[in-house]
N, C-alpha and C positions, 0 to 999 in steps of 0.2 A: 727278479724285478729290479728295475735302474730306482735307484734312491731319486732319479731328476725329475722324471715323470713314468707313466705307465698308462696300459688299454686293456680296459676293464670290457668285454664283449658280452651281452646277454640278450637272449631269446626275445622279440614282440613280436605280438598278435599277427602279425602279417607273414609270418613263416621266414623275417629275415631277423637280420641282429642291432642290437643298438650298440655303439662302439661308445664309452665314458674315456674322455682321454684327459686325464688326472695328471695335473703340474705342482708336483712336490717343489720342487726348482725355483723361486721366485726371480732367476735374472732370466730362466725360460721363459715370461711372460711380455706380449707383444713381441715376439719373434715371428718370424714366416715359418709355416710347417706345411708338413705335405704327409696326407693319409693316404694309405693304399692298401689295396690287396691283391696280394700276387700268389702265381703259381709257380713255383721252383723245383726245377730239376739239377739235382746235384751228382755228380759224375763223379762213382767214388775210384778216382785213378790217382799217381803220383802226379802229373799234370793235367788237370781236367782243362776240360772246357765246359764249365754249368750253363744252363740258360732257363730265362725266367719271363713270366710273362702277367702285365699288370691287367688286371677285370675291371678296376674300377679305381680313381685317382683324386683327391677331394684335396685344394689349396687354400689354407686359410693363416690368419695372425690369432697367435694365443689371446686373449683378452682377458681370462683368470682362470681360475684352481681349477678347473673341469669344462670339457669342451664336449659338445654330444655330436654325434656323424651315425646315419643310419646308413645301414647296408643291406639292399633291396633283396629280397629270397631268392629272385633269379640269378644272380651272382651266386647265390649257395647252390644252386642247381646247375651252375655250367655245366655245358660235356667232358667227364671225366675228371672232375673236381674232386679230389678224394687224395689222404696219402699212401704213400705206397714205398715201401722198404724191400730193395732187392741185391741183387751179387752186384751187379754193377751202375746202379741207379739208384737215387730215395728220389722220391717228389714229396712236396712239399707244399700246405696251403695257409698261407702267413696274411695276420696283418701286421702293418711297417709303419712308422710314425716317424720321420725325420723334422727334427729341428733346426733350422738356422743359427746355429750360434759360433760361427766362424770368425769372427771379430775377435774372439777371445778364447775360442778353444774349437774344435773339430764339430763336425753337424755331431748334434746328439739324433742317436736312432734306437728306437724299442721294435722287435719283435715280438709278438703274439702270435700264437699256436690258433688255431681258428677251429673252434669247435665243431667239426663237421664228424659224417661217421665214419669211422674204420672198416670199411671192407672185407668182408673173411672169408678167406676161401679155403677151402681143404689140402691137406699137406699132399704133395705129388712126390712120390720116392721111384724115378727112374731117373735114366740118362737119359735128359731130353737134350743134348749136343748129336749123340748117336741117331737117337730117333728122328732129328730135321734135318739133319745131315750123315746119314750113312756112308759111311767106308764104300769107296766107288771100285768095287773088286771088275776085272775086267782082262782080257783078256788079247791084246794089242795086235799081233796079225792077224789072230782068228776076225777078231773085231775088224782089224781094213779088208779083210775079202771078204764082207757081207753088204757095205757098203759100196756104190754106182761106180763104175769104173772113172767117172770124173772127177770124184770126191776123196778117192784113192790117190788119184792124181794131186789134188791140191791138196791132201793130207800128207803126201812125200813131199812136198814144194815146201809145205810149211817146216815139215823138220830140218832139210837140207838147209832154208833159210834161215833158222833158228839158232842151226849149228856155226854157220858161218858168222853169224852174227858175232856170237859167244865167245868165239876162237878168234874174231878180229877186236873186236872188244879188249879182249885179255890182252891180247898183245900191244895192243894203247897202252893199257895200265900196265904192263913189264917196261914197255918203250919208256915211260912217264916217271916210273917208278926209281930206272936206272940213270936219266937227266936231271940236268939243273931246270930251273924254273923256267929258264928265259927258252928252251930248249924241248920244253914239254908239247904234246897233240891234243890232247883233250883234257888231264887230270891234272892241275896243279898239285903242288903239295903240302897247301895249307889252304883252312877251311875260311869261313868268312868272318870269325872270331879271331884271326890271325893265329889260332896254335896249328899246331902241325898235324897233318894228315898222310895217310897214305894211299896213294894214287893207284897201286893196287887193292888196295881193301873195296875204294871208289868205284873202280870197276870190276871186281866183285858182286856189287849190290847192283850196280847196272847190269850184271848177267842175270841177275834174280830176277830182276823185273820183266827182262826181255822172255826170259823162262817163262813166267808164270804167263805172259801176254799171247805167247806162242803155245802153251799149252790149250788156255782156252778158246781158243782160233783149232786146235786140233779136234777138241773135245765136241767142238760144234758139227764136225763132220764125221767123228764116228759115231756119231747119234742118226747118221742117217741109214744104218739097217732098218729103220722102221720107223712110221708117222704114229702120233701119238699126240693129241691135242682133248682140248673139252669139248663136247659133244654140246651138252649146253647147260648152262646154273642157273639155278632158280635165283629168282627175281627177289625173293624173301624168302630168309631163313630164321628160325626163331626155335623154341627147346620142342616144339610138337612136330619139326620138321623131316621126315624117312625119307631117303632118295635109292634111287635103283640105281647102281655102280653103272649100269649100262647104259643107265640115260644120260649119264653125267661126263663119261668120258668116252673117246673111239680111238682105235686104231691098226693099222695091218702093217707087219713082218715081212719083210722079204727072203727071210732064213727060218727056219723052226727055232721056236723058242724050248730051251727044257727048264723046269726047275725056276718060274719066274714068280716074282709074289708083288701084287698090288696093292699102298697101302695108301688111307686114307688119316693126315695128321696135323696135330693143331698146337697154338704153343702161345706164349705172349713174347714179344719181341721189347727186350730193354735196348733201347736207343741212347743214343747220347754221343760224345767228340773226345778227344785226346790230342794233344803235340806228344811231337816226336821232334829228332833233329836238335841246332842250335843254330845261330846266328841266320844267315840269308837260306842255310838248308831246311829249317823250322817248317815244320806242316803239321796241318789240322787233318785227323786221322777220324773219319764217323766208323762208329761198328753200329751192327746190330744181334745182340746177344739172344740167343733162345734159351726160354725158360715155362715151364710148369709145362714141361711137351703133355699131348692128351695123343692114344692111337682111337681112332675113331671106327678104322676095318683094314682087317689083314686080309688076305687070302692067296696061298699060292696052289700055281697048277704047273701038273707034272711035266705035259705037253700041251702047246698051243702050235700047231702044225705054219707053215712060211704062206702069206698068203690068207690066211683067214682072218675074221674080225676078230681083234682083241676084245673087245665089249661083250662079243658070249659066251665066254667064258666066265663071264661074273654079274650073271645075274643073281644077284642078292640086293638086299638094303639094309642101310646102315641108319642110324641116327643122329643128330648132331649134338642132341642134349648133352651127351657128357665133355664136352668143350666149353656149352654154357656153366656149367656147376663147377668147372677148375679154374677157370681163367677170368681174367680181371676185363673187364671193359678196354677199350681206349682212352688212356691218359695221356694227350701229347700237348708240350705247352708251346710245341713249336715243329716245323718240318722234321728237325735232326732228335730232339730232344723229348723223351715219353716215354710210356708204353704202350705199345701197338698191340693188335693179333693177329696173329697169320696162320693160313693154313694150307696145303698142298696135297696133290695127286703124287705117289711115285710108282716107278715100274722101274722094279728091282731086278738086275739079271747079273751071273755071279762071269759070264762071258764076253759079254757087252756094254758099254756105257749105260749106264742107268739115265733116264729120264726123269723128268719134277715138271709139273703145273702147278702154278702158285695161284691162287685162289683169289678171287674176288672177294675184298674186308668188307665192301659199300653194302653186301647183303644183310647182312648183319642190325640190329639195333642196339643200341648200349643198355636200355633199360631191358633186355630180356637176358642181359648180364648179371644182373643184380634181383631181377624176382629168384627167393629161394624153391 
């Protein structure tokens, strides 16, 4: 607690809080202040980017030892108002008291912990990275001869193009590498901080990119051995919800499938931003981390013949209940910045590109998150 002043937060009748804001400080009095309360999300990286966001903002001058500010229950009930402590995210629900006292020393500012309730949810012990994201085992000729003979075609295009890329790329940065400045094609050899760099190393990282951008430009077309889409999603999903695997997704093979398994999976998504880089190279980097994975339905089958409906082979139903009872609601204080939930369709195959349908979040309600 600041020896200058402090916020005293307590319970009235109306389901919100009354804030006391208590001025020890007497040169704090008659200053400009500003109450608030905010939602913070803090990005536990070496270089974060936090973001935060204010509910409700009250501008007043101290006038003496105690100031009262109510704060209405609907503020306590925002969507996804709640803290939340993760691998790579906390959020946070504060109130802020800033003073004006610049004249003769820096604003004075108090936090307060906002008495809301802690959320619990049950301890999840898998790998939920493996689970939302599987190892894409696959099997690269076999895989281009199951796909159209067109898409074969642009799947050579794309590597040959990839390669030449790569190989004229490199040779900038060897050319770059071995000149003076004035003399260089693409890579100087110093960065925008004016230290030194290597214009090899430079395009290096430009072959990376170009990699990864050509990879999945390939990846797009050897998915096309087989359609594979949603069929259709309920409109409302909530903890009494049972769906038949077969109403929910379709699709047909153009090659026999052996050995494929369809699973149904849920997770909360910690969001947030990081830099990377320094001077004019500096960039703002967003992830989105999975975490508390739930498996909602597995099932594999030994053969599904080229040509048949993928959907009949899995008539079963699943429930969605136990994604409600692991995972947290939606806490996002901004587009980049929260925790989200997510969930997906996959169609795992240990010879072909694997497929994913990412789920529709809008079905969902927040409060059947939190009924136990």
């Amino acid at each position: 607690m600041s020896r200058k002043a402090a916020i005293d937060l307590k319970p009235d009748q109306d389901g919100g809080l009354v804030a006391e804001i208590l001025i020890h400080d007497r040169k704090l009095i008659g200053k400009k202040a500003k109450f608030s309360i905010e939602h913070n999300v803090k990005v536990l990286d070496s270089r974060p980017v936090s973001d935060s966001k204010v509910l409700m903002s009250h501008e007043f001058k101290t006038q003496g030892n105690k100031e009262i500010i109510k704060i209405p229950a609907k503020i306590l009930k925002s969507k996804g108002f709640f803290p939340y402590s993760g691998e790579k995210i906390k959020i946070k629900c504060h109130a802020r008291l800033q003073i004006d006292d610049k004249l003769i020393r820096k604003d004075t500012t108090i936090w307060q912990k906002l008495p809301v309730d802690v959320l619990k949810k049950p301890l999840i012990d898998n790998d939920t990275k493996e689970l939302i994201d599987p190892k894409d085992i696959f099997q690269f000729f076999k895989n281009l001869m199951a796909i159209p003979a067109h898409n074969k075609v642009f799947t050579l295009g794309l590597l040959v193009i990839g390669l030449i890329l790569i190989v004229v790329n490199m040779l900038i940065g060897f050319h770059d590498q071995m000149s003076p400045d004035y003399a260089t094609w693409l890579y100087d050899h110093h960065g925008s901080d004016g230290d030194s760099e290597s214009p090899l190393l430079k395009a290096l990282m430009g072959c990376g990119g170009i990699g990864v951008a050509i990879w999945f430009a390939m990846r797009k077309q050897l998915r096309k051995y087989m359609t594979f889409r949603f069929k259709k999603i309920p409109q409302r999903v909530d903890r009494d919800t049972v769906v038949m695997v077969s109403d929910l997704v379709e699709g047909i093979a153009r090659v026999d499938l052996r050995e494929v398994t369809l699973r149904v999976v849920a997770c909360n998504m910690e969001k947030g931003q990081y830099t990377r880089g320094s001077g004019t190279n500096t960039r703002t980097v967003s992830f989105s981390e999975p975490t508390r994975g739930v498996l909602l339905y597995s099932r594999t089958i030994d053969l599904i013949p080229k040509k048949q409906p993928v959907e009949s082979y899995f008539n079963e139903e699943f429930p969605f209940k136990p994604m409600f009872k692991a995972l947290y609601p939606p806490n996002m204080v901004s587009s980049t910045h929260g925790l989200q939930v997510y969930w997906e369709v996959q169609f795992i195959h240990n010879e072909f590109v694997d497929h994913e349908l990412e789920g529709d979040i809008n079905i969902f309600k927040e409060e059947d998150f939190h009924n136990s």
